[in-house]
C-alpha positions in Angstrom: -4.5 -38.0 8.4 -1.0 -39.1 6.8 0.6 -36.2 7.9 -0.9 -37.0 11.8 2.0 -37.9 14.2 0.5 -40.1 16.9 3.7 -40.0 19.3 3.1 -36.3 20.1 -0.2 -35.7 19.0 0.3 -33.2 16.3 -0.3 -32.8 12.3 3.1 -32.3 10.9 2.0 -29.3 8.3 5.7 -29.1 7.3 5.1 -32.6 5.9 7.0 -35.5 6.9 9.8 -36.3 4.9 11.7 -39.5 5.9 8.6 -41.3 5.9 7.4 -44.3 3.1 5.0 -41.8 2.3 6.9 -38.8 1.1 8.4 -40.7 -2.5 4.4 -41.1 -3.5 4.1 -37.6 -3.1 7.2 -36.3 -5.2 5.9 -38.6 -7.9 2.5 -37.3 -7.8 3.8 -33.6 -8.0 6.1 -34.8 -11.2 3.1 -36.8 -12.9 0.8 -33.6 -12.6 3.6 -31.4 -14.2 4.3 -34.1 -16.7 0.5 -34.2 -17.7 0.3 -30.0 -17.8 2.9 -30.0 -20.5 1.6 -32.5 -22.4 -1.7 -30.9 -22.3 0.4 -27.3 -23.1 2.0 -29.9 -26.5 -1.9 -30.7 -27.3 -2.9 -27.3 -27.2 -0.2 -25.6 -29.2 -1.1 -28.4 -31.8 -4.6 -27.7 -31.8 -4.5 -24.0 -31.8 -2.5 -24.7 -35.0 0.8 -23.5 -33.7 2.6 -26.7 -34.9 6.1 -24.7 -35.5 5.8 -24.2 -31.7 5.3 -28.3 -31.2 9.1 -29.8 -31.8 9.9 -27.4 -28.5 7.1 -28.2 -26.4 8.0 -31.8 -27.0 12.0 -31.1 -26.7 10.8 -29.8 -23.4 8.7 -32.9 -22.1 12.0 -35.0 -23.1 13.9 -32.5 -21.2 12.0 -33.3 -17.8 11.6 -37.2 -19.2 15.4 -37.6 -19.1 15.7 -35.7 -15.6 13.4 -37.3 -13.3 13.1 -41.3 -15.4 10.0 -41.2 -16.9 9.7 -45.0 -14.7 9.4 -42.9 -11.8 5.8 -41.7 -13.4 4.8 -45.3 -13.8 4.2 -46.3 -10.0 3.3 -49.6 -9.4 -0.3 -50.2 -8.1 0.1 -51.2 -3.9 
């Protein structure tokens, strides 16, 4: 129902982005990513590929630096 525009009637499938709404969903897409690499840094380690490790984690620092990792610690509402 977010994406529901009441002044014409209409879901906006395109998404609406100007709205508050839009920010929690860019940091929802960035924490899931986030999580799948860590989870790829876990498995290397446990599939005893630790030589592999130093890049997976080089890589998680990459996309900490670019996006703030602050912007994966929302703020409850």
């Amino acid at each position: 129902m977010e994406l529901f525009d009441p002044d014409n009637g209409t879901f906006q499938v395109d998404g609406m982005g100007m709205t508050g709404i839009h920010i929690d969903y860019v940091h929802d897409a960035q924490n899931s990513y986030y999580r799948g690499m860590m989870a790829a840094a876990m498995t290397v380690k446990a599939f005893g590929l630790a030589d592999s490790v130093p890049n997976v984690l080089k890589d998680i620092e990459e996309f900490e630096a670019a996006i703030g990792i602050e912007n994966l610690q929302k703020a409850p509402d």
